[in-house]
C-alpha positions as CSV (number, residue, x, y, z in Angstrom):
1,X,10.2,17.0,-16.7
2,X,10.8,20.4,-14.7
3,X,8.5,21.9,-16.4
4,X,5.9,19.2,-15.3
5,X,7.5,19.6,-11.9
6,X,6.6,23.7,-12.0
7,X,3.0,23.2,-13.0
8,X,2.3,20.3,-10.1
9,X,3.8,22.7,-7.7
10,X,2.0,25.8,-9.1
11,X,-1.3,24.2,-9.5
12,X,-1.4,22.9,-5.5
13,X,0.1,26.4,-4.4
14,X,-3.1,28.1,-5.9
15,X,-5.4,25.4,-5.0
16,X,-5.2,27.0,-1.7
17,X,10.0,8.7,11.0
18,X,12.3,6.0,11.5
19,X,14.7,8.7,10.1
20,X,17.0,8.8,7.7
21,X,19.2,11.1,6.3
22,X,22.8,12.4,6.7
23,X,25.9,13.1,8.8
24,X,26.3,17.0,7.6
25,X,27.7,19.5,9.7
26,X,24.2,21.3,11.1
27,X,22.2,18.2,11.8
28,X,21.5,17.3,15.3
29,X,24.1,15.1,15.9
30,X,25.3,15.2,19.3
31,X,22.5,13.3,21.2
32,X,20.1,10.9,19.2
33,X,16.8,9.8,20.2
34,X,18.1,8.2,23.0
35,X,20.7,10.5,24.0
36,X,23.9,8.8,23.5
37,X,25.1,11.4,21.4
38,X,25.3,9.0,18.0
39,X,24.9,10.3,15.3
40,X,20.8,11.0,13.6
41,X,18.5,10.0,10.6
42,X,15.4,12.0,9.9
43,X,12.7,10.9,8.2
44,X,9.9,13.7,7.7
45,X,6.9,12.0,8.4
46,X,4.2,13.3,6.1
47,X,0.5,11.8,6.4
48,X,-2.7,13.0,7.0
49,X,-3.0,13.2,11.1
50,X,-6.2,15.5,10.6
51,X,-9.1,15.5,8.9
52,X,-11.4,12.6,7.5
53,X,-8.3,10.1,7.1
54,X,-6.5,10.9,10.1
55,X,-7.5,7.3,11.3
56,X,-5.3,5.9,8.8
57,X,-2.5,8.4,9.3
58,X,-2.3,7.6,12.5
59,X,-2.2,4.0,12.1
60,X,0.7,4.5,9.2
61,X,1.9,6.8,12.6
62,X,2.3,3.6,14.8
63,X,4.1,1.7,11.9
64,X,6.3,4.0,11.7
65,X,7.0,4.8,15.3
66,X,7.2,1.0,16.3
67,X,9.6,0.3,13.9
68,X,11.9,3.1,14.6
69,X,12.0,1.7,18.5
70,X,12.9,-1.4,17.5
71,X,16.0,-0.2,15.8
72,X,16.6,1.9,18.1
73,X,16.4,-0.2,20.7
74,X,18.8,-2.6,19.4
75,X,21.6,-0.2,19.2
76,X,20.8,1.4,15.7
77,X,22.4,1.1,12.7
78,X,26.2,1.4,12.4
79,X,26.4,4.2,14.9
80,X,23.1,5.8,13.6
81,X,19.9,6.3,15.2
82,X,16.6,7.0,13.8
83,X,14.2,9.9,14.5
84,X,11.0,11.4,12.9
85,X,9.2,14.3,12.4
86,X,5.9,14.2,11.6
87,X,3.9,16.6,8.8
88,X,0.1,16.7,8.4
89,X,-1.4,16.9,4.8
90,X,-5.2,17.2,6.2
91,X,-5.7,15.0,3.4
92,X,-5.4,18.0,1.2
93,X,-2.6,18.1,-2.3
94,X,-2.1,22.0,-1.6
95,X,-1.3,21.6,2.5
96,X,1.3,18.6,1.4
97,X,3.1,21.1,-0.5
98,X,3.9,23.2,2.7
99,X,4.1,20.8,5.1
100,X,6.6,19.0,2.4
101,X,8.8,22.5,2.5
102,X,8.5,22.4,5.8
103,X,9.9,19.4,6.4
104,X,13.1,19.7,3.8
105,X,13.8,23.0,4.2
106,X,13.3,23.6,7.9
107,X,13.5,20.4,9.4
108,X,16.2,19.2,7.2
109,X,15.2,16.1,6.9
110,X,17.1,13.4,5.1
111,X,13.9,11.5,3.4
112,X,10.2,12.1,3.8
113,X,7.3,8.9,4.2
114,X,4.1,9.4,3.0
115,X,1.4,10.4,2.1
116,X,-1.3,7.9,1.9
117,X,-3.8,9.3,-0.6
118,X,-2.3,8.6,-3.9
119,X,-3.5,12.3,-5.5
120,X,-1.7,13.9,-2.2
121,X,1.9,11.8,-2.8
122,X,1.4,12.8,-5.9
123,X,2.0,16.0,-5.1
124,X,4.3,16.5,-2.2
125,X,6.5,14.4,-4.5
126,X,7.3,16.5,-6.7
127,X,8.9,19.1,-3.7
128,X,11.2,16.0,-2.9
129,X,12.3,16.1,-6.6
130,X,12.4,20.0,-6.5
131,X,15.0,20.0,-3.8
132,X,16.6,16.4,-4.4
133,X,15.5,14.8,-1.2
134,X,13.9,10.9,-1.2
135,X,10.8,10.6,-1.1
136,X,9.3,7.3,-0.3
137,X,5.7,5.9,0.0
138,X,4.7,2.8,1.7
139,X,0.7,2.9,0.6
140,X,-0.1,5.1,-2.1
141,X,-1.1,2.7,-5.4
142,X,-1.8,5.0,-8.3
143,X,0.3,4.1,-11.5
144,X,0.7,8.0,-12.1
145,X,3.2,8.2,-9.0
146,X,6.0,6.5,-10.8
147,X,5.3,7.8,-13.9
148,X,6.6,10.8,-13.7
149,X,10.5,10.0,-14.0
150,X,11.0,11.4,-10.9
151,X,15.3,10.4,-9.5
152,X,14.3,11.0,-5.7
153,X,10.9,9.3,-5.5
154,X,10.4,5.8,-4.6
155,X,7.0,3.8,-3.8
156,X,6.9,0.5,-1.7
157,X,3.2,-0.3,-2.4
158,X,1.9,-2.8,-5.0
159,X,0.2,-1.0,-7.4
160,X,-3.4,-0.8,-8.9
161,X,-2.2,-2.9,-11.9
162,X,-0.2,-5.5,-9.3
163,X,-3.6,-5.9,-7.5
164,X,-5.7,-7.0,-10.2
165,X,-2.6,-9.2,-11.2
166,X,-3.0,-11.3,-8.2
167,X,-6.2,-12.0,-7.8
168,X,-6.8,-12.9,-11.4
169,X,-3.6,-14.9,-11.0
170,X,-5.3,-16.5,-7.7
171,X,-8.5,-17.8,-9.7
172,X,-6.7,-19.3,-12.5
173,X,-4.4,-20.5,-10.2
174,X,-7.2,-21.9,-7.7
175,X,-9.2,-23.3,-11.0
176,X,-6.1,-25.1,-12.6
177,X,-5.9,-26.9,-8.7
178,X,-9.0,-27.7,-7.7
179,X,-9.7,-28.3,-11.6
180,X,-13.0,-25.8,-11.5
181,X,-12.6,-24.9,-14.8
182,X,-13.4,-21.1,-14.6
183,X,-13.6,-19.4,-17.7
184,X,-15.8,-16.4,-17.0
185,X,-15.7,-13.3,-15.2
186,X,-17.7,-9.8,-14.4
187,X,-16.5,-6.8,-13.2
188,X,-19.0,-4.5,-10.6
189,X,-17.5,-1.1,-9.7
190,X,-17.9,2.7,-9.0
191,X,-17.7,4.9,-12.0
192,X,-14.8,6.8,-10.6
193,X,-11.5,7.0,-12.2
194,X,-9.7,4.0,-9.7
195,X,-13.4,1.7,-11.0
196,X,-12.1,2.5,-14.5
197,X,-8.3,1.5,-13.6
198,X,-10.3,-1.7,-11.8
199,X,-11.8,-2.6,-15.3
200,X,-8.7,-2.1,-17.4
201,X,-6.3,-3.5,-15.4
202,X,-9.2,-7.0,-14.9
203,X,-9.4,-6.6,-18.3
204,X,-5.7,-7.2,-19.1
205,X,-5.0,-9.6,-16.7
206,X,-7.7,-12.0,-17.5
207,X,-6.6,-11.9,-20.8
208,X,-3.1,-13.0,-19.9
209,X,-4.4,-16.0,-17.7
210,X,-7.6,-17.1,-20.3
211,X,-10.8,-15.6,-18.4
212,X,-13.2,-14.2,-20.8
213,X,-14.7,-10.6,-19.5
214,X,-18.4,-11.4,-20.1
215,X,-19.8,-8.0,-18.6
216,X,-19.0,-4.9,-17.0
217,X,-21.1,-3.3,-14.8
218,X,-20.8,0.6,-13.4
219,X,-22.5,2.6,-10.8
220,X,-22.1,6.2,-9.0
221,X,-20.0,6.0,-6.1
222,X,-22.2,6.2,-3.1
223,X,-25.2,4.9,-5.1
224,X,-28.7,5.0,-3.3
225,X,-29.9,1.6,-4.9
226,X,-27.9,-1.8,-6.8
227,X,-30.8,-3.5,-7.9
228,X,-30.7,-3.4,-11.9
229,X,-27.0,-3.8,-11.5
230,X,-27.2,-6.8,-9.5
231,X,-30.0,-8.1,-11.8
232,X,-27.0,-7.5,-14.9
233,X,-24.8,-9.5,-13.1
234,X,-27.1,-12.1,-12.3
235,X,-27.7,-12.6,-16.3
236,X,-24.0,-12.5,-17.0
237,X,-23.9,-15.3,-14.7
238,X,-19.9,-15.4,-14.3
239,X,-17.8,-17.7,-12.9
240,X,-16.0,-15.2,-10.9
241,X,-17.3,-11.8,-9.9
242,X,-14.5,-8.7,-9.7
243,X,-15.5,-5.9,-7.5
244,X,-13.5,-2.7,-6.3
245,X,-16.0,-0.4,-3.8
246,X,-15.9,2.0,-1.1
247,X,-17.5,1.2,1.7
248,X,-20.8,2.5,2.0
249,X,-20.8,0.7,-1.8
250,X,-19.6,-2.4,-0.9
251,X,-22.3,-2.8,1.8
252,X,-25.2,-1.9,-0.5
253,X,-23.7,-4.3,-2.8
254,X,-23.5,-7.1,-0.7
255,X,-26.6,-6.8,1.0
256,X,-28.2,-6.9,-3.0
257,X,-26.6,-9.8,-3.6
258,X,-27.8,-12.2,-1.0
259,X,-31.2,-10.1,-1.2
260,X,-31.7,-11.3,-5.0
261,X,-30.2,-14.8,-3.8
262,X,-27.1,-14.2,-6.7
263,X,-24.2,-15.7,-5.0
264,X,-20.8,-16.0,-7.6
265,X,-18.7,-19.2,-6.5
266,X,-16.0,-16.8,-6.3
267,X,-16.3,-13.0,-5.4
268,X,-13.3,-11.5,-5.0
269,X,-12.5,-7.3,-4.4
270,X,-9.9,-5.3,-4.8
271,X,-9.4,-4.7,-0.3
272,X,-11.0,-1.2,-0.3
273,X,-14.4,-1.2,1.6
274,X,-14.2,-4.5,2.1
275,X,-11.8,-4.8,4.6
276,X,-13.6,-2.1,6.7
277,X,-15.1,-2.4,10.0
278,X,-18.0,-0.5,9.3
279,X,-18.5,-3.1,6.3
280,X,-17.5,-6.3,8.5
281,X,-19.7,-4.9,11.2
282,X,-22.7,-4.4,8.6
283,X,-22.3,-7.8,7.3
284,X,-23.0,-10.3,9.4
285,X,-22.4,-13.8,8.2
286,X,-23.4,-12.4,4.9
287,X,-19.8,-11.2,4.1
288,X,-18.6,-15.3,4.8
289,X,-16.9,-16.8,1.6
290,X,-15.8,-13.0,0.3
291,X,-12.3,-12.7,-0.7
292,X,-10.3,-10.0,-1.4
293,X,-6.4,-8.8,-1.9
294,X,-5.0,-7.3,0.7
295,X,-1.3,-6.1,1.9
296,X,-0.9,-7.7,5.4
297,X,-3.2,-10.4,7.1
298,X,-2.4,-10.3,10.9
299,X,-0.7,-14.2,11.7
300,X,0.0,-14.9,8.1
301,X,3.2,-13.6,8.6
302,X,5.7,-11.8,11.4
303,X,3.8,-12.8,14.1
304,X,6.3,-12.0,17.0
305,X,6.7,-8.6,14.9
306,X,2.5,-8.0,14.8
307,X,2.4,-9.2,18.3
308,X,4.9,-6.2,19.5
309,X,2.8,-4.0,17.2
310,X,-0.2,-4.6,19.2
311,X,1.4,-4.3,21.8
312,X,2.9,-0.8,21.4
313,X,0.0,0.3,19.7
314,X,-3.2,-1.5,21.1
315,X,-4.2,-2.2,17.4
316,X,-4.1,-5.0,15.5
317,X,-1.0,-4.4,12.3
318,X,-2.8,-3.9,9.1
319,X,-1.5,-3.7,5.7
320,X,-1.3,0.3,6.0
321,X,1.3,0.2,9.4
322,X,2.8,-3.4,8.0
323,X,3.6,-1.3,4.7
324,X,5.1,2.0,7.1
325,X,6.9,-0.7,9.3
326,X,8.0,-2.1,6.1
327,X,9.5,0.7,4.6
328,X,11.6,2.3,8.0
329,X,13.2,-0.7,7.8
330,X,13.7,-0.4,3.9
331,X,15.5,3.0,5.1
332,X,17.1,1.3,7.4
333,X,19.2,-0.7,5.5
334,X,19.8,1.6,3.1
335,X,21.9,3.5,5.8
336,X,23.5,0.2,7.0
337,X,24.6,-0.9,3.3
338,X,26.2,3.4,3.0
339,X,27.7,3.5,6.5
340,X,29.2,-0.3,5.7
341,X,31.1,1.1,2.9
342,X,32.2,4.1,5.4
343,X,30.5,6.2,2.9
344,X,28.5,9.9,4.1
345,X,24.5,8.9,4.7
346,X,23.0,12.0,3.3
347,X,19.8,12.8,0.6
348,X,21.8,12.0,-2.3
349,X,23.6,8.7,-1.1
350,X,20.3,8.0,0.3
351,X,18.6,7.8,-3.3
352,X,21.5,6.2,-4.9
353,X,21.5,3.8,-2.8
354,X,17.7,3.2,-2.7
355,X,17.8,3.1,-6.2
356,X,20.1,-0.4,-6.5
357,X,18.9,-1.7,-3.4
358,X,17.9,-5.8,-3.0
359,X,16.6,-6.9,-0.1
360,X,15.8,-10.5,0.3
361,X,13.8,-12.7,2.7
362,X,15.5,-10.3,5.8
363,X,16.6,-7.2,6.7
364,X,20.2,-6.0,7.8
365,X,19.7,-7.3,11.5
366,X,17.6,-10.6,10.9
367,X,14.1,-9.1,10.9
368,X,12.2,-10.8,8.5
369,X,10.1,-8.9,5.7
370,X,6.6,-9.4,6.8
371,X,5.1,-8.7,3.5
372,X,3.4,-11.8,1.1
373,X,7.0,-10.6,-1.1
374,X,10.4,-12.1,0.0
375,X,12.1,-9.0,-2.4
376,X,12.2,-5.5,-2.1
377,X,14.1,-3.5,-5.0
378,X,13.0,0.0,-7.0
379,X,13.0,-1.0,-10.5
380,X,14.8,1.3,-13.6
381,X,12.3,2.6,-15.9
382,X,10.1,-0.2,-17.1
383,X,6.4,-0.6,-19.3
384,X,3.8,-2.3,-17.9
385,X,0.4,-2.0,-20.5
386,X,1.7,1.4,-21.9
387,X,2.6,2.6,-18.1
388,X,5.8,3.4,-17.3
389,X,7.3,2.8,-13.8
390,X,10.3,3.7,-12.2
391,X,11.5,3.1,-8.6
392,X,8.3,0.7,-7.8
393,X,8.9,-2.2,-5.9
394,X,7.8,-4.5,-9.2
395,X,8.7,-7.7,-6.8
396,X,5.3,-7.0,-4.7
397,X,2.1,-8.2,-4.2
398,X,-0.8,-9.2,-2.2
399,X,-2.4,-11.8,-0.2
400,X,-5.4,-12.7,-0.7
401,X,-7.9,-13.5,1.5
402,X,-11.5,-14.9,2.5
403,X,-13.8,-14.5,5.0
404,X,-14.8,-17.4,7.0
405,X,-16.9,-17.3,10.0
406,X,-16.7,-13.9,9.9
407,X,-13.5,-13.2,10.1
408,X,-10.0,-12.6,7.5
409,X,-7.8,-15.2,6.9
410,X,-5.0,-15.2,4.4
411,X,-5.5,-18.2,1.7
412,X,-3.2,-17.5,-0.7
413,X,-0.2,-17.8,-1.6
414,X,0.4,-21.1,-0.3
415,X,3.3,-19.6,2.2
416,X,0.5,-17.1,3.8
417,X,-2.6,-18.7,3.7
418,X,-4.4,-19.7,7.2
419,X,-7.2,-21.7,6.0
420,X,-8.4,-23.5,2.8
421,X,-10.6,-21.5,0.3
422,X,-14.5,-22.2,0.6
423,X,-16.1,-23.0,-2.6
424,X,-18.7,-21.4,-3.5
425,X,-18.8,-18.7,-1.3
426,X,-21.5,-19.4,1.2
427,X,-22.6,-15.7,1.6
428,X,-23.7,-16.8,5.4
């Protein structure tokens, strides 16, 4: 594995926080965030707050930051108070790698967030495992992250392979209610590496549940016309349609659809473009009847906690800062369960104790997890279709979701949803 670990590092060198973290002799202990002099967690907050995804950075930003306050404000944990600072990948693998360093080595953080594109944690991570500090990401979904047998790295997110779970799971589990009877099912996506994921993972999982795969259909990403393809799905004639887009793609395809009058009783995407606002304020009434899988529905659950987000922030919580929140808290009681047993919090109790963590239903203090999952624990090395993961939360998953008069609302699982499902999708 180090050598793996030397050519990651290597390659991205030439290719150009509710805090954490210990008790050691050089940190700045004597005055906390709010000055009491307690004693101060850093968590090295590492996400893209320039460039072309610095509007999701900076929402994962507010997560974080709101979530740190709270604690805070409520006294801290166990003498501890939380701080963050914050490192800016541009979006880019080989910045990560500095701004990681950065971070460990001259901040001296205790554990580093981030960092939102799944090829960019995929990187940074590996400087947490160089220099044995946690690593943890709340969004990032690629399989390949926890692959790697890394000790120090830990992921939050559901996975590509949890989201094709779920909503396959949600039509057979919607058919066998309502008592539909859907057998069928085509799959429309990009022909980038994620649209091949999208196909295998659909693949799998409708095998599991009893859905034939009738067709598969591929296009470039940021494709000038979906005409034939629409047509292909139109003669496959599924019972459910599977889709995974970008945005500019899931608008063309859309539009197509209700253009060549094909309208599947259920559509259902893998989030992505389709939770956009440029795609919900392209759509219309054409997007009513959609559904998609998504991390965090605003109302479906935590609402005093969304509330206070808003709040704060003057956003609505998505599932991006709901995941960041999420995981500061995660943190969170990992120092609380350490400092309980009067044990040092630093980067190796940290891990350890990330690594055998189980959180249920609520946190250390009573907040609730606002997740669709009631359990948060980093697994030991396990196979899932040939994949191995390690230290992924294998308890998460989605909600999914519909739109309906043209906006979200959760409809499954039953202990999320907002509305009943529509079916057929209307498409206006």
């Amino acid at each position: 594995m180090k050598k793996v670990l030397s050519l990651i590092l290597a390659l991205a060198m030439v290719l150009s926080l509710a805090a954490c973290g210990g008790d050691n002799d050089d940190k700045k202990q004597p005055d906390g965030p709010s000055g009491d002099g307690g004693k101060v967690i850093t968590i090295g907050g590492l996400y893209p707050l320039t460039g072309s995804a610095a509007s999701s950075g900076k929402t994962m930003q507010y997560g974080i930051d709101y979530a740190i306050k709270c604690i805070n404000d409520a006294g801290g944990i166990n003498g501890y108070k939380l701080d963050v600072v914050w490192g800016d990948t541009q979006g880019d693998a080989a910045v990560s790698v500095t701004q990681a360093e950065n971070l460990i080595t001259e901040n001296d953080v205790d554990i580093v967030m981030g960092c939102y594109q799944s090829g960019v944690t995929l990187t940074a991570s590996a400087v947490g495992e160089q220099y044995g500090c946690p690593f943890i990401t709340a969004n990032a979904t690629s399989e390949a992250l926890t692959a790697q047998g890394y000790e120090y790295f830990f992921r939050l997110a559901p996975t590509n392979m949890m989201f094709l779970r779920d909503m396959v799971e949600f039509c057979k589990s919607y058919s066998d209610e309502k008592g539909l009877d859907l057998k069928t099912a085509a799959i429309c996506v990009d022909n980038t590496e994620v649209g091949q994921q999208t196909i295998s993972y659909a693949k799998y999982w409708a095998e599991q549940y009893g859905i034939e795969i009738v067709g598969v259909v591929t296009h470039p990403s940021g494709a000038a016309d979906l005409s034939s393809e629409v047509l292909q799905l139109k003669d496959y004639d599924a019972d459910i349609l599977i889709v995974d887009q970008y945005v500019s793609d899931a608008i063309l395809l859309t539009n197509t659809l209700v253009e060549q009058n094909y309208k599947p009783g259920i559509m259902i995407a893998k989030g992505n473009g389709y939770t956009e606002a440029d795609y919900v304020a392209s759509m219309g009434s054409k997007l009513n009847g959609i559904m998609l899988a998504t991390e965090f529905i605003e109302g479906s659950k935590g609402q005093a906690i969304s509330d206070g987000f808003k709040a704060f922030s003057g956003e609505a919580m998505n599932g991006h800062s709901a995941e960041a929140y999420t995981v500061v808290y995660t943190i969170a009681e990992a120092i609380y369960n350490i400092s309980s047993r009067g044990e040092e919090v630093d980067r190796e109790s940290l891990k350890n104790e990330l690594s055998q963590i189980s959180i249920k239903e609520k946190f250390f203090d009573g907040s609730e997890i606002i997740m669709p999952y009631d359990v948060i624990e980093f697994c030991e090395a396990t196979t899932v279709m040939d994949t191995e993961y390690l230290h992924t939360n294998l308890a998460g998953c989605l909600t999914v979701a519909q739109y309906q008069d043209g906006k979200l609302y959760a409809v499954y699982p039953e202990s999320a949803a907002q509305k009943d499902v529509v079916y057929p999708a209307t498409f206006n």
